[in-house]
N, C-alpha and C positions, 0 to 999 in steps of 0.2 A: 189284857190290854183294855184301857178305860175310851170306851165310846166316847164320854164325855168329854176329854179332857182338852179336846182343842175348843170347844166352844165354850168354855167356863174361860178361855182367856178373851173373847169376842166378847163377851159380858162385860168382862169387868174392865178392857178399855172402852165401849159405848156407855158404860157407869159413870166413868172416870171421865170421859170426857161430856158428859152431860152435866155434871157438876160444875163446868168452867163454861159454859153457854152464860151467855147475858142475856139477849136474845130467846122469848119462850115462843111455841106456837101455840092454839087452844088445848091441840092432845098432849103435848109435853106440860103446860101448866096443868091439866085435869090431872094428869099425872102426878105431879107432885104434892096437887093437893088432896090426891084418891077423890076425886070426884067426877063426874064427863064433862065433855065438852059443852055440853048443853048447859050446867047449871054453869060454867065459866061463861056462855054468852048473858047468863042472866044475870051476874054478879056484875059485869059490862054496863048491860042495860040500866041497872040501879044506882048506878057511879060508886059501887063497892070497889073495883077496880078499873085502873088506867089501863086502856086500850092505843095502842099506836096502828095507823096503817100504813102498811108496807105491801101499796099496790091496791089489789083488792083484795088482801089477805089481813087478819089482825094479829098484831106482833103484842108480846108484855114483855115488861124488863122483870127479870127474875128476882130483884128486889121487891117492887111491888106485889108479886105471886105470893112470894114469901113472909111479907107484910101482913098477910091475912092467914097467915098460922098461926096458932092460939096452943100456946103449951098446954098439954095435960097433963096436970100431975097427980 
């Protein structure tokens, strides 16, 4: 019996559904960008990226996160 096997399905719909967010927070953008929170509030700071507030929270549209990936080939 695989210990695993029920939370390898918990993964991959919280994958699946993190891919259809429009909607980022700073740990979900740091995420995507493999970077922390922190350089995401600097990248903010520098108008490298668009910041939205929603409250007193900062929100990104997941296009602009995305905008600032640089293929490597």
């Amino acid at each position: 019996m695989n210990p695993f096997k029920g939370n390898a399905k918990e993964v991959v719909s919280e994958a699946t559904l993190f891919d259809k967010l429009k909607w980022l927070t700073s740990k979900e953008a740091a995420f995507l960008l493999r970077t922390s929170a922190g350089q995401i509030r600097n990248l903010v700071w520098r108008g490298r990226l668009k910041a939205y507030h929603y409250g007193s929270r900062l929100r990104f549209l997941r296009s602009d996160v995305e905008g600032l990936l640089t293929p490597s080939f």
